[in-house]
C-alpha positions in Angstrom: 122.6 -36.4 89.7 119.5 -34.9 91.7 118.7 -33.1 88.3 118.5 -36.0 86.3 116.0 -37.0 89.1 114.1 -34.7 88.9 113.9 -34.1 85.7 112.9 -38.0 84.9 110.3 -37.5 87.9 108.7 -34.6 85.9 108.6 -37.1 82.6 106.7 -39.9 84.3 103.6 -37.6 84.5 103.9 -36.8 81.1 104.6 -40.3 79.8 101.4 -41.6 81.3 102.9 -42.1 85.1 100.3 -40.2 87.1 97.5 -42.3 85.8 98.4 -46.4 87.8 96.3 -48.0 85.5 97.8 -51.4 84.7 98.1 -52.1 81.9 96.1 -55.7 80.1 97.5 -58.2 78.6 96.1 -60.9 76.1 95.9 -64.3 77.9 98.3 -66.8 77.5 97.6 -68.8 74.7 97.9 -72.9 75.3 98.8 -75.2 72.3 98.1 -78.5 72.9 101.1 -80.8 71.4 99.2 -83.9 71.4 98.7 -85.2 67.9 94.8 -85.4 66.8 96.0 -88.7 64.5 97.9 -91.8 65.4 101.2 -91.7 63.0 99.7 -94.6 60.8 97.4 -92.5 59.3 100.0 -90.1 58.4 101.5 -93.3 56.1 98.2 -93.6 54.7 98.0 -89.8 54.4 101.5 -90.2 52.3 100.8 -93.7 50.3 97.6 -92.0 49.0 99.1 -88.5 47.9 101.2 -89.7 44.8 97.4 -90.9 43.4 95.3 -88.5 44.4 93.9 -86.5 42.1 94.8 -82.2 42.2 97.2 -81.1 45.0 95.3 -81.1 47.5 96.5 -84.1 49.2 100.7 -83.1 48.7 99.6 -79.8 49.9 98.2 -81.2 53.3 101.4 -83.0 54.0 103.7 -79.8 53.5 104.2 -77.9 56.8 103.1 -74.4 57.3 106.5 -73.6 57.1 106.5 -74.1 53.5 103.5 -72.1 52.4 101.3 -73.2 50.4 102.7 -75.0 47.2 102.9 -74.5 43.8 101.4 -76.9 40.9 105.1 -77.6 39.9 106.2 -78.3 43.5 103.1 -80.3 44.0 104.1 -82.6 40.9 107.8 -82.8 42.1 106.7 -83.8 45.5 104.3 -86.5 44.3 106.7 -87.4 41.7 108.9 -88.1 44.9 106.3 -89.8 46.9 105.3 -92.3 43.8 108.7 -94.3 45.4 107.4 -95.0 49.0 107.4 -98.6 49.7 107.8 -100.5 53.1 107.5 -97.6 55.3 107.9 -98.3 59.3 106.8 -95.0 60.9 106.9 -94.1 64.4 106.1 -91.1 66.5 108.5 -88.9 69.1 106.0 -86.5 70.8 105.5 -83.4 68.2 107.5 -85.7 65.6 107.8 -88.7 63.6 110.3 -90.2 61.5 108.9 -92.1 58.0 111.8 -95.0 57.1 111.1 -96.4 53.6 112.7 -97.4 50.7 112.4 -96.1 47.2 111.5 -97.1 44.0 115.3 -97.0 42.9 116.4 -98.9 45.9 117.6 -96.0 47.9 116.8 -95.9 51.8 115.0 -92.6 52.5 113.7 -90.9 56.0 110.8 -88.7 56.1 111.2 -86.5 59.0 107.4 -85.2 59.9 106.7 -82.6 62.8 103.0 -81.5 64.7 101.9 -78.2 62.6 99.3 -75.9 64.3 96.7 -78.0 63.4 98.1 -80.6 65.5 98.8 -82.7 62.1 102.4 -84.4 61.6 103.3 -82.6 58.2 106.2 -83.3 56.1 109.5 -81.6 57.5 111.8 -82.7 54.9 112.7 -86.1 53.4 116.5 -86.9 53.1 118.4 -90.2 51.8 120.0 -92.1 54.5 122.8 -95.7 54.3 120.6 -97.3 56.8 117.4 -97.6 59.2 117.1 -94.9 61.6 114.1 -96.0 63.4 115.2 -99.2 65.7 119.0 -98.0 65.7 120.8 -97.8 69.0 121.5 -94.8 70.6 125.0 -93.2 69.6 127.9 -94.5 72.7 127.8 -91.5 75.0 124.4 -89.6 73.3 
C-alpha cells in the first residue's frame, strides 16, 4: 500500500501536478427559451409554405434535427402541407401543438418545438381521432 503511494505521488509531478495552475474553462453558455415569434405566425409560416415558391419556406419549418432537406423531401412535405385547413395552434413554453384538419378529412396534429434559433419548427406531424388542444387532462395525469 505505501508503494502504491508513493509511486502515484512521483506521477503527479510528471502528469502536470507540480505546476497548480487551474485549469480555464469556457463560460457557461445561456440559451434563452423564449420564443422570438408568437405561435400565429408559425400558422402563417405553415399556410404559406405549400405556395411558396423553391424550398425555402418547407426548409425553415424543418427542425435542425432534420438537416437540411432534400428537393424530393421538400415536395413531399409541401405536398403534405397543401391539406392544412382550420388550424387552432397554441404554444407550451419551447413547444406548440398545430390541430388541423386535412384536405381528405383526416384530423392531424403538428407537433412544433423552439430550435436554436428560438423558432418553433416542425417536430413531426401525426394523424390523431380527435382534438388534442382543449382536451382534458387524462384522470390521474
Amino acid at each position: 500500500m505505501a508503494v502504491a503511494a508513493i509511486a502515484l505521488a512521483g506521477t503527479s509531478a510528471a502528469c502536470g501536478g507540480g505546476d497548480r495552475t487551474t485549469a480555464t474553462r469556457p463560460a457557461p453558455r445561456y440559451v434563452d427559451p423564449t420564443p422570438v415569434e408568437p405561435v400565429g405566425d408559425v400558422v402563417s409560416r405553415v399556410q404559406g409554405a405549400p405556395t411558396a415558391p423553391g424550398c425555402a419556406a418547407v426548409r425553415g419549418l424543418a427542425h435542425s434535427v432534420y438537416g437540411v432537406l432534400g428537393d424530393s423531401s421538400c415536395r413531399s412535405v409541401k405536398a403534405e402541407l397543401g391539406a392544412f385547413q382550420d388550424p387552432v395552434a397554441r404554444a407550451y413554453r419551447t413547444g406548440a401543438v398545430i390541430d388541423y384538419s386535412a384536405v381528405t378529412g383526416r384530423h392531424r396534429l403538428m407537433a412544433l418545438a423552439l430550435d436554436s434559433d428560438r423558432r418553433f419548427k416542425v417536430a413531426f406531424i401525426q394523424d390523431v381521432a380527435g382534438a388534442s388542444i382543449g382536451t382534458p387532462k387524462p384522470a390521474g395525469a
